[in-house]
C-alpha positions as CSV (number, residue, x, y, z in Angstrom):
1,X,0.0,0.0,0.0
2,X,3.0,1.9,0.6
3,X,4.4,1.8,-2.9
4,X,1.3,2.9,-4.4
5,X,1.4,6.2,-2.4
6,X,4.6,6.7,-4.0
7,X,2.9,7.3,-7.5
8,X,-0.6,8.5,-6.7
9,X,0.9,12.4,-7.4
10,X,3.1,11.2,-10.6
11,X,0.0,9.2,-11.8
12,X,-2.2,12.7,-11.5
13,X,0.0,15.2,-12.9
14,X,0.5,12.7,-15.4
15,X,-3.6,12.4,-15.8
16,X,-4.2,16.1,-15.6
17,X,-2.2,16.7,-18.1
18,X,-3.1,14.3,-20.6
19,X,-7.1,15.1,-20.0
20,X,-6.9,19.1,-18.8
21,X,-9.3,19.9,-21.4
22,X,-12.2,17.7,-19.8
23,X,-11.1,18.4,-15.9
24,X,-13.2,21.5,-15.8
25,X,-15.9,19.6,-16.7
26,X,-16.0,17.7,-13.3
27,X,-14.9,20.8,-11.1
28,X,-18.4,20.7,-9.6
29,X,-17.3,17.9,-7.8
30,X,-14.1,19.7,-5.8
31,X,-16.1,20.5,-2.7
32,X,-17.4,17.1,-2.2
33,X,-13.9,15.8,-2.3
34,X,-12.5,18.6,0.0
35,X,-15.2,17.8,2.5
36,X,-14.6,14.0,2.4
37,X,-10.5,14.8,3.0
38,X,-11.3,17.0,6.0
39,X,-14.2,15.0,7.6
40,X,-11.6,11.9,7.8
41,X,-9.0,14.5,8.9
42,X,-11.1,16.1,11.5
43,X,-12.5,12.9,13.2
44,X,-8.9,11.5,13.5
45,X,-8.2,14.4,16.3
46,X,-10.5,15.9,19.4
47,X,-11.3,19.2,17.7
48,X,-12.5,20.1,21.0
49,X,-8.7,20.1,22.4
50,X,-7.1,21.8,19.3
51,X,-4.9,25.1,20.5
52,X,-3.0,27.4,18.8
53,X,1.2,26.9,19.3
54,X,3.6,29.6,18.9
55,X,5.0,28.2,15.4
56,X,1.1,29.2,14.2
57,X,2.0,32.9,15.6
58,X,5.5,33.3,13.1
59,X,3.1,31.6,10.4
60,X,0.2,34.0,10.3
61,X,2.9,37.0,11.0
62,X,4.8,36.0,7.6
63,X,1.0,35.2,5.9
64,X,-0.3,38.9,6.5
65,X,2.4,41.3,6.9
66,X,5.2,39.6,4.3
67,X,2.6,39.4,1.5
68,X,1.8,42.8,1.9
69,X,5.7,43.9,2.4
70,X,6.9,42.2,-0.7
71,X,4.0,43.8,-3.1
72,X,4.7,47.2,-1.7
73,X,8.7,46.6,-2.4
74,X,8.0,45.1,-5.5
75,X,5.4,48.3,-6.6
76,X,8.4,51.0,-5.4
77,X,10.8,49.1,-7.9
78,X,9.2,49.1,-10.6
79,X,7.4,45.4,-11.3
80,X,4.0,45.4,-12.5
81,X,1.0,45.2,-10.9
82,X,0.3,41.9,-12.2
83,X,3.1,40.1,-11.1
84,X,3.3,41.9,-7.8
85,X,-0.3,41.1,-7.4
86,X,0.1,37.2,-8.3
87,X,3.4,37.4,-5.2
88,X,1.2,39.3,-2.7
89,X,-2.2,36.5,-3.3
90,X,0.4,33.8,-3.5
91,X,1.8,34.5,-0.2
92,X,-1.2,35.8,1.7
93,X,-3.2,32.6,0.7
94,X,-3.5,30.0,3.4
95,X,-2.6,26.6,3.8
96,X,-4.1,24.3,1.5
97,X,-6.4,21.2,3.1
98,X,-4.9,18.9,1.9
99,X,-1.6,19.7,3.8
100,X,-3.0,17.6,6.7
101,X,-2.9,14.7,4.2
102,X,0.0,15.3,3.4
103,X,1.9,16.3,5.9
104,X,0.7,13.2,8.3
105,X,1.6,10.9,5.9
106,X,5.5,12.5,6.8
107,X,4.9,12.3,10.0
108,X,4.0,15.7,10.8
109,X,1.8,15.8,14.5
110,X,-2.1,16.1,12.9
111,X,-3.2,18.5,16.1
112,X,-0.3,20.9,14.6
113,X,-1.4,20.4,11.2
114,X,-5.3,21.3,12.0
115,X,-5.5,23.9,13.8
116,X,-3.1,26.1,12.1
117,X,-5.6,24.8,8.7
118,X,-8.6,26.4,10.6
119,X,-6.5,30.0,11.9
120,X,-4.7,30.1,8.9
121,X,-8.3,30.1,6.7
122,X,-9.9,32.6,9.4
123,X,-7.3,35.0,9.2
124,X,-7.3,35.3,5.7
125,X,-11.3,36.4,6.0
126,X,-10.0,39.4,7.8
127,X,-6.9,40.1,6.3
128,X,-7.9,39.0,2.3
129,X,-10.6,42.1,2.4
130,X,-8.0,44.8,4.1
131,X,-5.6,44.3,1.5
132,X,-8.6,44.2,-1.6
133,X,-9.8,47.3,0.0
134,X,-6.4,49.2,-1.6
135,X,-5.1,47.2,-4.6
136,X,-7.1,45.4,-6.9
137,X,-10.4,46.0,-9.4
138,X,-13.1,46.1,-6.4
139,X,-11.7,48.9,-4.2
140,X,-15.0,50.3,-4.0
141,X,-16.7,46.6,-2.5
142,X,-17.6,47.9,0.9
143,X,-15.2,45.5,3.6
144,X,-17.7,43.5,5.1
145,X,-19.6,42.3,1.9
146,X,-15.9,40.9,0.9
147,X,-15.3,39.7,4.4
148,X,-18.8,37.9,3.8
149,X,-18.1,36.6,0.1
150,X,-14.6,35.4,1.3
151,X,-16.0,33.8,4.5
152,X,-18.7,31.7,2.8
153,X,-16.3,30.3,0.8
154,X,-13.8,29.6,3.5
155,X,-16.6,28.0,5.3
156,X,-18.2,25.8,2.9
157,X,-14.4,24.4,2.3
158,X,-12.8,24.0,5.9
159,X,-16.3,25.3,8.4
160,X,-18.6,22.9,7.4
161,X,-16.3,19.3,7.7
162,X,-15.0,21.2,11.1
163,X,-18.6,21.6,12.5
164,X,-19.4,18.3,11.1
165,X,-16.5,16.6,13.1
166,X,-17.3,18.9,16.0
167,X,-20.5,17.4,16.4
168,X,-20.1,13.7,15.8
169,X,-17.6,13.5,18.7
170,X,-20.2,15.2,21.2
171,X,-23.0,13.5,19.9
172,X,-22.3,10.3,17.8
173,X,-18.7,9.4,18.8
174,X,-19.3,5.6,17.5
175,X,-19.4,7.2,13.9
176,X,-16.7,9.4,14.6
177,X,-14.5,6.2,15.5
178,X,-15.8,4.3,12.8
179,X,-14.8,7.2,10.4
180,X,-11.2,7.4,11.8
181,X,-10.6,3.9,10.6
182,X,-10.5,5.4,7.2
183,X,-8.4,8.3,7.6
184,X,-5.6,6.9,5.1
185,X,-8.4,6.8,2.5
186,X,-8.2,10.7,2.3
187,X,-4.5,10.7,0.3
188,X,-6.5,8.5,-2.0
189,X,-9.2,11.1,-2.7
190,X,-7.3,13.5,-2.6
191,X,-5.4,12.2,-5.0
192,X,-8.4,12.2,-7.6
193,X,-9.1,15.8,-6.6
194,X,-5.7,16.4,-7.7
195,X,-6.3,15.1,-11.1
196,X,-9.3,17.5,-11.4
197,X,-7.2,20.4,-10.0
198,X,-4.2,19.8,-11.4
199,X,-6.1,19.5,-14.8
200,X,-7.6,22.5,-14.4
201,X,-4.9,24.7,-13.3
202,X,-2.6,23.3,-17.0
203,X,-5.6,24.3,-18.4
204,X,-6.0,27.9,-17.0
205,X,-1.9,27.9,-17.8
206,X,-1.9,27.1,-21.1
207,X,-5.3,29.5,-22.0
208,X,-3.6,32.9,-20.1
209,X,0.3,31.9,-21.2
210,X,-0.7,32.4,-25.2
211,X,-1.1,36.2,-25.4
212,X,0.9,37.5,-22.3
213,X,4.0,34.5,-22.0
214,X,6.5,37.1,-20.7
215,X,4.4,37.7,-17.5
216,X,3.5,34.2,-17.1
217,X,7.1,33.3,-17.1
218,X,8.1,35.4,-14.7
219,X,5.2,34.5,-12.0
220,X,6.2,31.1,-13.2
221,X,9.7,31.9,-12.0
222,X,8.5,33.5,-9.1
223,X,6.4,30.7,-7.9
224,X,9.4,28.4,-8.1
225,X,11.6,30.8,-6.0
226,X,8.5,31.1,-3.8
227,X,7.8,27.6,-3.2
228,X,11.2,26.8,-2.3
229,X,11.8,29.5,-0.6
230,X,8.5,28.9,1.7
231,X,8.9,25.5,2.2
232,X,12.6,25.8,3.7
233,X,11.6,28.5,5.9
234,X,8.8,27.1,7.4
235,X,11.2,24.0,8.0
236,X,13.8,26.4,9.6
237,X,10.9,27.6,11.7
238,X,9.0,24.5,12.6
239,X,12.5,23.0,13.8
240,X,12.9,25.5,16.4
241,X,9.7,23.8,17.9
242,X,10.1,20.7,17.1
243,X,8.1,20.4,14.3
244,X,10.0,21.1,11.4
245,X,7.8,18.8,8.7
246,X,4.7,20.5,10.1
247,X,6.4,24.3,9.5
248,X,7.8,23.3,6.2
249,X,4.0,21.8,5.2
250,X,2.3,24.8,6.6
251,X,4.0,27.8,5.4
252,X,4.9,25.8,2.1
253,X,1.4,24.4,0.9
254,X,-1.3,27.2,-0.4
255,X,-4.5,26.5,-1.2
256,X,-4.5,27.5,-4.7
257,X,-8.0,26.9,-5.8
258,X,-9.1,29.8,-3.1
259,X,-6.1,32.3,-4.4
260,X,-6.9,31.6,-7.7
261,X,-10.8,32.6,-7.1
262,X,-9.4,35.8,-4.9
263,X,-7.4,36.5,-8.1
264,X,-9.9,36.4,-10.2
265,X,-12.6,38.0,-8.4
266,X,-10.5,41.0,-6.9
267,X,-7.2,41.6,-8.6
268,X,-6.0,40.9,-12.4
269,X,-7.4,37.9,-13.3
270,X,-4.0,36.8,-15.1
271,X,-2.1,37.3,-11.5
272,X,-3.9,33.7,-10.2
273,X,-0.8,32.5,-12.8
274,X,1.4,32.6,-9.8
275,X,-0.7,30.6,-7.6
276,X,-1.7,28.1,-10.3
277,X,2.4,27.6,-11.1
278,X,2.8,27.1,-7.3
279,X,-0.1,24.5,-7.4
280,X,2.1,22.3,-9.6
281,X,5.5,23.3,-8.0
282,X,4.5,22.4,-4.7
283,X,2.9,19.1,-5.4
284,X,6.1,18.3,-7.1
285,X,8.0,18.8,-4.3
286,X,5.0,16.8,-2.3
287,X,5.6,13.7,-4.3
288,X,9.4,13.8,-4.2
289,X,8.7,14.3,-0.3
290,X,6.0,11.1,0.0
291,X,8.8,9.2,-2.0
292,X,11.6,9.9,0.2
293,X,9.0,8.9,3.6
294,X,8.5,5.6,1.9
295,X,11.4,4.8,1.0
296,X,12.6,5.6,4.6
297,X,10.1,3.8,6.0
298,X,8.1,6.6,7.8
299,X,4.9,5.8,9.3
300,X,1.5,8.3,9.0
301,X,0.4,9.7,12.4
């Protein structure tokens, strides 16, 4: 069972790329998939004892105010607003879901990996708007409509299997055990959403890259630099806690399919390039990562 982890991620990049022009076609189905991965996640820990840590504090610190720092150094020298806008949504964008997956199946602690999914999600409600409020096409969107449209979207993808999980360990705990048994079915599902998302986002690629392939270079470029750049920082960080695959998961893995609707509802549409480049970077590095466990024999948590 091992060994087949090893090539779930090859298999879907591999997939998505062969079939991106029918992946859109079954993007309806992404939030059933996200709920499923969650739900599994969720029941495997008591929600009702999750905390924040102080390696969460130095992560939400470098979320909001280096996102904002690096687009208001890249504005003063000179870069355009696209890519500057693609750098600031691709580091202000919070972890990704799936990093609990993931990162568990390193051997990262899953109490770590959840709660820092939930703040990192909530602070981006608050944060998201402040920043929309001054750069981007809907200045003028009064704050708490965006803080609204971005929290109903938050909430449908992380909310709703968090409540869920909440209340099947107060009031059903049976089904909550019983759905903790298949907590290693997630990578599996996830692994299908991948397909779908990774399909989509060679897709999105290949339909912006046509008429403006200078700028998609660059935030290609840029996403690279990002990703590694994010992912060895976050180690650096997480080891001074003892919990460096949990730091290098967190502050490396973005939800791209919520930066890329951010980017496209409140900034230059052709900015979500970054965070669609990052979406295949960082998987990459995911499935070198997942690799590397098996082959050194270590064990999900």
């Amino acid at each position: 069972m091992q060994n087949l982890r090893t090539y779930v991620l090859p298999i879907a990049i591999l997939m998505g790329c062969l079939f991106h022009n029918y992946c859109g076609q079954l993007a309806f189905l992404t939030p059933y998939f996200i709920y499923i991965i969650l739900l599994l996640a969720f029941c495997a820990v008591d929600v009702r004892r999750l905390r924040p840590k102080k390696l969460d504090l130095w992560l939400i610190l470098y979320q909001v105010f280096v996102s904002g720092a690096l687009y208001l150094i890249l504005r003063w020298c000179g870069v355009n607003e696209i890519i500057s806008q693609g750098i600031l949504v691709g580091v202000l964008c919070p972890v990704a879901a799936s990093s609990v997956v993931i990162a568990c199946m390193l051997g990262a602690n899953r109490s770590t990996m959840t709660a820092y999914c939930i703040i990192s999600n909530l602070v981006t409600v608050v944060a998201a708007p402040i920043y929309f409020s001054f750069i981007g096409q809907n200045q003028d969107m009064p704050f708490f409509e965006s803080v609204w449209i971005i929290f109903q979207h938050v909430f449908s993808a992380v909310g709703l299997p968090f409540v869920t999980a909440l209340l099947l360990q107060h009031f059903w705990p049976k089904a909550n055990t019983f759905l903790t048994r298949f907590k290693s079915w997630s990578f599996y599902v996830w692994g299908v959403l991948f397909t779908i998302t990774f399909g989509q986002t060679v897709h999105f690629i290949i339909l912006h890259g046509r008429a403006n392939l200078t700028s998609v270079i660059v935030l290609t470029v840029a996403a690279l630099v990002g990703a590694i750049l994010q992912f060895g920082l976050g180690r650096i960080i997480g080891r001074h806690y003892g919990e460096k695959i949990a730091g290098q998961q967190l502050m490396g893995q973005k939800n791209s399919s919520l930066g890329i609707w951010m980017s496209n509802l409140y900034l230059e549409p052709l900015a979500a390039v970054y965070l669609a480049s990052y979406s295949v970077i960082q998987n990459i590095i995911n499935s070198l990562e997942i690799w590397w466990a098996g082959k050194h024999g270590v064990k999900e948590t």
